[in-house]
Backbone bond lengths (Angstrom), bond angles and torsions (degrees), N, CA, C in turn:
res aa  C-N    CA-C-N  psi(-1)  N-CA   C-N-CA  omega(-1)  CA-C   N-CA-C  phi
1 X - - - 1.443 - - 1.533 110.81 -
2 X 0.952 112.12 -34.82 1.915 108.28 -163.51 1.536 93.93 -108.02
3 X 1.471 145.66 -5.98 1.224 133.63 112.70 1.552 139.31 -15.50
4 X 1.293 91.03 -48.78 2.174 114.16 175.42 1.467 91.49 -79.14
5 X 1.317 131.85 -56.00 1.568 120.19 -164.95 1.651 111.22 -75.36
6 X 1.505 106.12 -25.84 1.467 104.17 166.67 1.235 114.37 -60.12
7 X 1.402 120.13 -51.72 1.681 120.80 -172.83 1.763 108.71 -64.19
8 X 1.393 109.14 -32.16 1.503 112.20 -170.73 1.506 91.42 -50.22
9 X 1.508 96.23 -60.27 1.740 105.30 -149.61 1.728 113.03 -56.59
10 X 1.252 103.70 -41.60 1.729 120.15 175.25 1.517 102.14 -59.71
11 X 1.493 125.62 -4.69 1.686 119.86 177.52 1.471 86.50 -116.61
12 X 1.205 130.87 -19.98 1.826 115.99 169.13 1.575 99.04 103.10
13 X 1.489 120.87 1.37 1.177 122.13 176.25 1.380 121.62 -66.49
14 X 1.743 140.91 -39.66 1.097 165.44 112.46 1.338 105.38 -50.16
15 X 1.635 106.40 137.43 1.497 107.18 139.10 1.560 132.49 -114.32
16 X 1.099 115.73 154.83 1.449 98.89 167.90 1.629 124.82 -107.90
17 X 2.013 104.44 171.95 1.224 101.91 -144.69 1.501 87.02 -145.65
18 X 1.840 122.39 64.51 1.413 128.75 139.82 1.350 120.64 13.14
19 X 1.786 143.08 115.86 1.201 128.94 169.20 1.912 90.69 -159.28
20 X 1.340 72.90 -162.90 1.475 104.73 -167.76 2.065 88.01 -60.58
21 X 1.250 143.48 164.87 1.530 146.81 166.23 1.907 103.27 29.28
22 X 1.119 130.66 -156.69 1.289 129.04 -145.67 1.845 103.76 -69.95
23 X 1.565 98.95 134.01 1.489 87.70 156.31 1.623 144.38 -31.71
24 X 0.937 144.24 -171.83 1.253 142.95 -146.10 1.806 81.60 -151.11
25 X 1.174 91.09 -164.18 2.167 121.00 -170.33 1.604 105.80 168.78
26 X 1.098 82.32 115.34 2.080 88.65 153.48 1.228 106.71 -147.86
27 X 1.307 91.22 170.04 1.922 107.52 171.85 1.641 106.52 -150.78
28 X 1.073 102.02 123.25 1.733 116.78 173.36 1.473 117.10 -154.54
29 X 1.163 128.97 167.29 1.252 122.26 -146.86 1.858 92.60 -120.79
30 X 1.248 123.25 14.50 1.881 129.69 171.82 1.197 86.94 -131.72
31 X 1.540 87.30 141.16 1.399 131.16 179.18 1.623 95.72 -61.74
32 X 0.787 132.02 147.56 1.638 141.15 -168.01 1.598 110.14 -160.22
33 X 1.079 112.78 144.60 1.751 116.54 143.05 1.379 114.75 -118.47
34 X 1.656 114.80 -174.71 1.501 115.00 -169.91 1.671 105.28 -153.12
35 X 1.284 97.03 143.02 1.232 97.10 176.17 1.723 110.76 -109.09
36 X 1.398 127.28 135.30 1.287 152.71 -177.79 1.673 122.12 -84.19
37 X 1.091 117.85 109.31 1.915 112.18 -175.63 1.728 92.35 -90.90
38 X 1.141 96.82 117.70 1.477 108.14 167.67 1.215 104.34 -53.96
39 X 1.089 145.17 -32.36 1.277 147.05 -147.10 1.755 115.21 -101.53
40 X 0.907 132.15 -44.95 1.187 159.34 -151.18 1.714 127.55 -148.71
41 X 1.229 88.45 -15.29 1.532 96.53 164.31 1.517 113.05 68.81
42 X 1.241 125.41 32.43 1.294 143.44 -166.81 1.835 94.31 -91.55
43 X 1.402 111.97 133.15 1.159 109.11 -170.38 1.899 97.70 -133.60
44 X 1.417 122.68 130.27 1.356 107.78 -166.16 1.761 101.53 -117.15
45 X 1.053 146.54 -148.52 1.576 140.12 117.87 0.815 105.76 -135.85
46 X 1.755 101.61 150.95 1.682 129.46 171.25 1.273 115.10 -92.13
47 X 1.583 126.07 141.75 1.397 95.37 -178.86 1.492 103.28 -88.20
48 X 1.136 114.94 -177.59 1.789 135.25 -148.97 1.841 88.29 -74.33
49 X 1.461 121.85 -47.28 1.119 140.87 -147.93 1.407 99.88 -65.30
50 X 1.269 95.96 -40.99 1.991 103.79 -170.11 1.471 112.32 -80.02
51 X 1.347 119.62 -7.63 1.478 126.50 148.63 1.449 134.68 -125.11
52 X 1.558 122.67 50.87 0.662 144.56 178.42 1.868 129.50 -55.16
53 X 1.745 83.97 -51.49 1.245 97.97 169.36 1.415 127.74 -80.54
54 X 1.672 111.21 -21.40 1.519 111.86 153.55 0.898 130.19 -68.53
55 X 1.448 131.65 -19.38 1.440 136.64 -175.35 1.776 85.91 -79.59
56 X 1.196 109.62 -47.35 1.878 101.07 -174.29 1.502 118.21 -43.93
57 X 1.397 96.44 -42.14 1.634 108.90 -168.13 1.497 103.86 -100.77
58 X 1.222 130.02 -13.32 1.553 115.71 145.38 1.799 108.54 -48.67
59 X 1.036 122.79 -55.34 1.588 132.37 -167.46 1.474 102.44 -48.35
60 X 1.619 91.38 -81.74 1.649 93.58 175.78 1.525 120.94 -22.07
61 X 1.413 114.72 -62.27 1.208 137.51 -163.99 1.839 109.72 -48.85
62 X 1.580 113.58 -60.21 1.047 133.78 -165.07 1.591 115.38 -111.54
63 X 1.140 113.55 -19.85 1.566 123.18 -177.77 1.719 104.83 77.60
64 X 1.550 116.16 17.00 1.622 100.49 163.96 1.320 142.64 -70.52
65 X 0.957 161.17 72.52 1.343 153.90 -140.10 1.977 101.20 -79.32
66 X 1.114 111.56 91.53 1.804 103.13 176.72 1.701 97.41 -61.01
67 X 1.691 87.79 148.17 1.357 102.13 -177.64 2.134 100.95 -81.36
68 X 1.100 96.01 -149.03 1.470 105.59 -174.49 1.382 107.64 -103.52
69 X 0.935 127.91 -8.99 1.683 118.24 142.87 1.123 123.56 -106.78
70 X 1.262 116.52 19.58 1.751 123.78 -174.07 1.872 99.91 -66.35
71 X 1.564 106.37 148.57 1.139 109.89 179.29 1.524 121.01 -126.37
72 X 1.439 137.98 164.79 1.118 106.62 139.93 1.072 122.45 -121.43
73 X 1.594 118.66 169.61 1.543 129.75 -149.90 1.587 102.63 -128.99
74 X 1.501 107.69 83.02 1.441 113.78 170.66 1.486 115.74 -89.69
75 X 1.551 110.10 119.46 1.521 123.22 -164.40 1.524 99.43 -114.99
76 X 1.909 105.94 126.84 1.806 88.65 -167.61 1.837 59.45 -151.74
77 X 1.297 96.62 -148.94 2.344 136.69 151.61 1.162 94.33 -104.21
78 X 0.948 74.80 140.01 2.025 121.56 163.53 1.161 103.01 -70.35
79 X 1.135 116.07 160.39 1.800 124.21 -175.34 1.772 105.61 -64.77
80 X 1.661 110.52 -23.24 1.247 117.74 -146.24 1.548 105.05 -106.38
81 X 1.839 124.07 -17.23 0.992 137.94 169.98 1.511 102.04 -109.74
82 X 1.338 143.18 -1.60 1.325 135.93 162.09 1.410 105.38 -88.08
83 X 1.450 135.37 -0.25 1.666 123.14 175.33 1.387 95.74 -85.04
């Protein structure tokens, strides 16, 4: 199985989503990022739109250009492990 999600992801069909215990998988057709609970492993998405202008000024900043499944990976607590 995680052979098939490796190959998906290397064709951009799935992406994956790094955290706290086992990777993650999605597939959707908007550009998205996600945020990660260190804690609990709670994984949410943002859509792409609502950081738009950070993804700009990441670029500027560093000269990265994210590809078309590029994400970003904001790692903090969850509302529910930060009380």
């Amino acid at each position: 199985m995680y052979r098939s999600l490796e190959a998906l992801t290397a064709l951009d069909v799935v992406h994956a989503v790094p955290g706290p215990g086992p990777t993650r998988y999605g597939i959707t057709d908007e550009p998205h990022h996600h945020t990660v609970c260190q804690r609990c492993g709670q994984v949410a998405d943002l859509p792409g739109a609502a950081l738009a202008d950070a993804v700009g000024r990441i670029e500027e900043l560093t000269g990265l250009r994210p590809g078309t499944s590029g994400s970003l990976l904001v790692y903090g607590l969850c509302s529910g492990c930060a009380a």
